[in-house]
Each structure stands twice: as C-alpha cells, then as structure tokens.
KOLTI-219013 format. One record per residue: x, y, z of N, C-alpha, C in turn. Coordinates in steps of 0.1 Angstrom, whole numbers, plus 5000, padded with zeros to 4 digits. Last residue first. Layout:
N
XYZXYZXYZ/...
This chain:
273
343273278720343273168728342873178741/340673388698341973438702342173278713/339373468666339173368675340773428679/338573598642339373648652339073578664/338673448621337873438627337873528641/341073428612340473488601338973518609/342573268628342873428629341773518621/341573048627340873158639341573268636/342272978604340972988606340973068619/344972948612344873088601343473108604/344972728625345572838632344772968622/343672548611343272568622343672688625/346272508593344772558587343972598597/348272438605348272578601347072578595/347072158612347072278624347972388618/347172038588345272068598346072188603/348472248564348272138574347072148579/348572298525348972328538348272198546/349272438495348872278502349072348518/346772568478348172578482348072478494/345372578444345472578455346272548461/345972568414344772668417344572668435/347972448402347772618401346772658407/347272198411348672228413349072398414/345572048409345172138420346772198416/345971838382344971978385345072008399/347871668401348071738393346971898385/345871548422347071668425347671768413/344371428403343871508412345071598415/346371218396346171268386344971438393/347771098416348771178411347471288400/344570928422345471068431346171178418/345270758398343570888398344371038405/347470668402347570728393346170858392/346470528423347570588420347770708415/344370368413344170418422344970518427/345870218397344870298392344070378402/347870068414348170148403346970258395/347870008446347169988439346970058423/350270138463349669978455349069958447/348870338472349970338468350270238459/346670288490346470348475347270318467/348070148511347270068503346870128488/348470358526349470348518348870218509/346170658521346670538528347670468519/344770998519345570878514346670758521/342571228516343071138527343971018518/342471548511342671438502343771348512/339671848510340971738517341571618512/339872158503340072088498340771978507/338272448510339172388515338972228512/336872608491338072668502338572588506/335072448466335172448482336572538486/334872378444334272498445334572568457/335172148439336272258432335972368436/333771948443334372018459335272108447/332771818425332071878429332871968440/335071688414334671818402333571878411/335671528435336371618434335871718425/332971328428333171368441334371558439/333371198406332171328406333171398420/336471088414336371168401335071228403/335070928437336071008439335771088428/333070738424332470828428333770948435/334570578411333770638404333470748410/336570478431337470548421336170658410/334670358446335670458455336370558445/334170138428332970218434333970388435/336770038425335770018414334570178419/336869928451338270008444337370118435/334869738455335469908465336070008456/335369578438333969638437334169758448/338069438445337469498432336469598434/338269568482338569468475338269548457/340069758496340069628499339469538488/340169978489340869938480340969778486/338770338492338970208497339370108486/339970678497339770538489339470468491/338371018497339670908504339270748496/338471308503338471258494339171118495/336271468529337871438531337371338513/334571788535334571668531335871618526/333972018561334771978548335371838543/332672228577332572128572333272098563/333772288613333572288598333272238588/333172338644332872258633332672298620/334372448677333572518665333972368659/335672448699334272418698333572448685/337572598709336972668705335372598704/339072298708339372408718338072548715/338772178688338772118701338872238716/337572208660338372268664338072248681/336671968635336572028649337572078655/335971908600337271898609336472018626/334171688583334371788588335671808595/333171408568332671518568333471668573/335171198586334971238574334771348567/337071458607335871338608336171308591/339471548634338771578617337971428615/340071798659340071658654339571698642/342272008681341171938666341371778665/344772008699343772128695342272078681/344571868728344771828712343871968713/344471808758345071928751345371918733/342971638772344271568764345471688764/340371738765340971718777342671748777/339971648738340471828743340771808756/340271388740340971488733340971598735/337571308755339471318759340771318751/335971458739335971478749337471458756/336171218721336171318716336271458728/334971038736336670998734336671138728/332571068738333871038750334771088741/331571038712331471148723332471188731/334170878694332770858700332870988710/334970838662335070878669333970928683/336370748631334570678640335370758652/337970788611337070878619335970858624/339370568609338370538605337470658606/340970628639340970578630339570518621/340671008649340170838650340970728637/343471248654342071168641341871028647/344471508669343771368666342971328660/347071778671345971718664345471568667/349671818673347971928674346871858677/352271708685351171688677350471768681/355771778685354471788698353471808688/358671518692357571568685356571638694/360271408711360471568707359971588694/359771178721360471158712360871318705/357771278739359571238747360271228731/355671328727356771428731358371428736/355071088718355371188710356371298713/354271018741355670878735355670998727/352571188750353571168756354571138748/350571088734350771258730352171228744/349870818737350170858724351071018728/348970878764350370808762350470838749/346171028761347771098767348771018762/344970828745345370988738346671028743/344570628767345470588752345670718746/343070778786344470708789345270708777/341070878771342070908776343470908782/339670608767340270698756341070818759/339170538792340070458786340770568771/337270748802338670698809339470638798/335370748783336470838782337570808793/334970428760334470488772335870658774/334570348728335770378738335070488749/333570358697332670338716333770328725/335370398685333770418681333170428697/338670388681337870498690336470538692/338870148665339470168681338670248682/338270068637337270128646337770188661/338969808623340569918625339270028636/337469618613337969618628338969678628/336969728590337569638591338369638602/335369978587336669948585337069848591/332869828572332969968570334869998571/332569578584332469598572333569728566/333169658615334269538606333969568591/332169858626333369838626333969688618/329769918610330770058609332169978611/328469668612328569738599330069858599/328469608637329069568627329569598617/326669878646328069868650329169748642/324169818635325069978627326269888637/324069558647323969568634325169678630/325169558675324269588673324469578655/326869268696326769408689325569438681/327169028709326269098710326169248709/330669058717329669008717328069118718/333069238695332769208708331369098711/336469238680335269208679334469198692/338969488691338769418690337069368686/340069728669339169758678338369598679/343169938655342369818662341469798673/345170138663344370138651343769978647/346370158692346570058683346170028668/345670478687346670418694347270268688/344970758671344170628673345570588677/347170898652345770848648345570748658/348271278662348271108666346971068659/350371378637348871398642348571268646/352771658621352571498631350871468638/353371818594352371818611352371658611/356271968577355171848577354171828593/358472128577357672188573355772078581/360672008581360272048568359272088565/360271898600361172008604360772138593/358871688596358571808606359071908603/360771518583359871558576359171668584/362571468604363271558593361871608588/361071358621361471448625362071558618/360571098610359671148612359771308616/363370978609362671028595361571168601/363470978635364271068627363871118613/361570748638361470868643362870978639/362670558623361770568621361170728624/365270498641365170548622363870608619/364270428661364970518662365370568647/361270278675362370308666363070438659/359570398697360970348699361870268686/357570488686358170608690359670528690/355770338677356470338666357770468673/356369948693355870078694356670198686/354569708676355769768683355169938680/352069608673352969578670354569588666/349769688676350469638688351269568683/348669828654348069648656348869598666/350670028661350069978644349869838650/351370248677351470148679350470058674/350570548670351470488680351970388680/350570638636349970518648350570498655/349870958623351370868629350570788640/349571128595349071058608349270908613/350971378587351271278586350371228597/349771658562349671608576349671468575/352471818546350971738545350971728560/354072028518353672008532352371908531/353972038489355272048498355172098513/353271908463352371888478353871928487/354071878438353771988443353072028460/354771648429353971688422353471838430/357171568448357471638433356471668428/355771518470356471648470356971648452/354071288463353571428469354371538465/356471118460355771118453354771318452/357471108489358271148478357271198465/355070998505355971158505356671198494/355170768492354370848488354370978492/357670648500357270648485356170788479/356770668527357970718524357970758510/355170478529354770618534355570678528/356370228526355670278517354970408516/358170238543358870208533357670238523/356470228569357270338567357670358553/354970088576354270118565355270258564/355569998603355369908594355269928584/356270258615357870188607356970058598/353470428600353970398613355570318609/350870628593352670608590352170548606/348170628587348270478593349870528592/347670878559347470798570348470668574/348471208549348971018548348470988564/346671458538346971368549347471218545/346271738525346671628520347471548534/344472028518345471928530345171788524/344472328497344472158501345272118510/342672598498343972538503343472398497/342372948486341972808482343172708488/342073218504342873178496342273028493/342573508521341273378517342173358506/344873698534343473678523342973558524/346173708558345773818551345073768543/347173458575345673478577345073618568/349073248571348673358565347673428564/351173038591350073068589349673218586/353272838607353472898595351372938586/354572778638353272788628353472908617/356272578660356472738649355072688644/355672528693355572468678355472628672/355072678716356272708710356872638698/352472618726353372728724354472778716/352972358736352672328721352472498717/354472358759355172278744354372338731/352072418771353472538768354272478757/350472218765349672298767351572418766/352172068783351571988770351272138763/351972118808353172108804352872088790/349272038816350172208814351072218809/349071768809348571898803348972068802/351171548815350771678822350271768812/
C-alpha cells in the first residue's frame, strides 16, 4: 500500500545538516544479503575503524533466489542493529539476476552478460513486472520493520519502466553509475560512483588503474561515491587501494547516506514535499 508506505517513511529519523555545504562521501556495500553476510560484515567493520561511520547498505531481497533475505532472522537483526546505528537499507534489484534470452541485440549482451554478468534484472523489465518485484522487496522490508528510501538496479542498468515503478512504488531515489535521481522531485545529479571489477586479472588490473586517476580527479567534487562489493574484499590489492582512498578522505569529508544526502539536497534546494 503506498499510502501506508508513504507515512512509514515519515517517520524514518533523518539525520541531515542542511546549514553549510560541506564535502560528503557515501560509501555503499553492495549485494548484503545472509549469503554475503559474513563478508559484508568484515567490511562494515573495516569501514567503521577507518572512519566511515555510516553507509548505505544495499540489501538483495533474494540473492540468485536463493532464499529469502527478510526470513532470516540473524541476518535481519544484524541488519537492524546497523540501522539503528545510524546505516540506510536500500533495496537492490530483487533476485539480482537477469535470465539469458533469445535473439538479443549485441549492446544488450554486452551490458548484460559481459558488462555484469547476467546480474542486469532491472535493464528491460517491463513496468508491471518491475513493479510487482519493487513492492514485494519494499514490503518483506517493512514487515521485517525496516523502511528503505531508496532503489538501485543491479548493475545500475535500470530501464525507463522500471525506473518509473520506483517512484510509483514510493522510493524516494535511485542512483546510476554516473548520477543519483531524486524520484520524487524529478531532479538528477551528477555524481560519479568509484567502484571495481575483480572478475578476472585484466579487470582487476584496468579497474585499479583507472580508480587511482579516477579519485585524484573527483577531489574536487561535493560529493564523493565509493561503491564496494564483497568480492573487493577478497581480493587484497583491491583492498587495500579502498582502505587506502578512505584513508585520505578521512579529514577532508564526512561520510553520510543516499537518503540523508537526498534529504539535505532539497533542503539546500528549498525543495519541500
């Protein structure tokens, strides 16, 4: 029920300082779900001693249909302490899987198996169906007494429609590679996300060269994003680049959420509801 969706999310606290301009970073873990709990977990920990003491978690309903993550009951307590603490819950994408189809078009191989490796769910999703999977994500959330802001595609392939039954939905934003959209307002920002790929040598290799130009060029930016999956985690040079990025932002910018960054931007914007 949207209306009902729509008052819940009223009464989410927001922690947002809209008196000066200030330099932020959001720092998003991707794909949490209980499969990738024990490694999500590492890298919460990790975050918070180097000074990241809020992020946005983006939580898979249901990681490759492979159980659903609201009905583990460890899983969602963790999920709930970290909230409490401060942390944004943000549905990614439902199954974060987009089966192969016939007679696809090149760009569409490319984006969904090369690019992400048949994780694409949301690229061409008609808006009935992308709606269907938004609500029940933003439901199993709320019965579990979480209430999310927010939706990210997986892969940020996200298609017209489906981008459409998110604000439907009542999500206040989405975020792309390039950008984050404020769903309600209609507005688009630009702000490029810093993120990795680690499937294979020659990714890692590439992803780690061009990250390092990539960050000395966004120093300049207000708003700073740094996407991380738990595959980073693993991978020790890839690791260490992050810890080593956070570590310079440590004095010079203040970590916050999509949806206390959303909130402050319209205040700053005198955007009202």
């Amino acid at each position: 029920n949207r209306m009902t969706y729509a008052v819940a999310t009223q009464a989410l606290p927001i922690v947002a300082d809209s008196s000066a301009a200030r330099e932020i970073v959001v720092v998003s873990i991707h794909d949490v779900s209980p499969l990738t709990r024990s490694t999500a977990e590492k890298i919460r920990g990790e975050l918070n001693r180097h000074g990241i003491s809020v992020c946005s978690l983006l939580v898979v309903p249901n990681y490759h249909a492979r159980g659903a993550s609201m009905e583990d009951r460890q899983f969602v307590r963790w999920i709930r302490d970290l909230e409490s603490a401060g942390d944004e819950v943000v549905i990614h994408g439902y199954f974060h899987k987009r089966p192969r189809r016939k007679c696809e078009s090149w760009r569409t191989k490319f984006l969904t198996r090369l690019y992400t490796d048949g994780e694409a769910e949301f690229y061409d999703l008609d808006y009935d169906e992308a709606l269907r999977r938004i609500s029940a994500a933003r439901d199993e959330f709320m019965a579990a007494r979480l209430v999310p802001r927010g939706f990210v595609a997986p892969g940020w392939l996200l298609s017209p429609e489906a981008e459409r039954a998110a604000r439907d939905a009542g999500l206040e934003y989405t975020t792309r590679l390039r950008s984050i959209r404020d769903l309600r307002f209609g507005e688009t920002v630009s702000a490029r996300s810093i993120v990795y790929s680690v499937r294979s040598h020659w990714r890692r290799g590439t992803s780690m060269a061009w990250n390092g130009l990539l960050a000395s060029f966004l120093q300049i930016a207000p708003l700073l994003r740094l996407s991380i999956h738990p595959a980073d985690y693993n991978d020790s040079a890839v690791w260490r680049q992050i810890i080593d990025l956070i570590r310079s932002l440590d004095k010079t910018r203040t970590a916050t959420t999509y949806r206390d960054w959303i909130v402050e931007h319209r205040a700053s914007a005198n955007q009202t509801p």
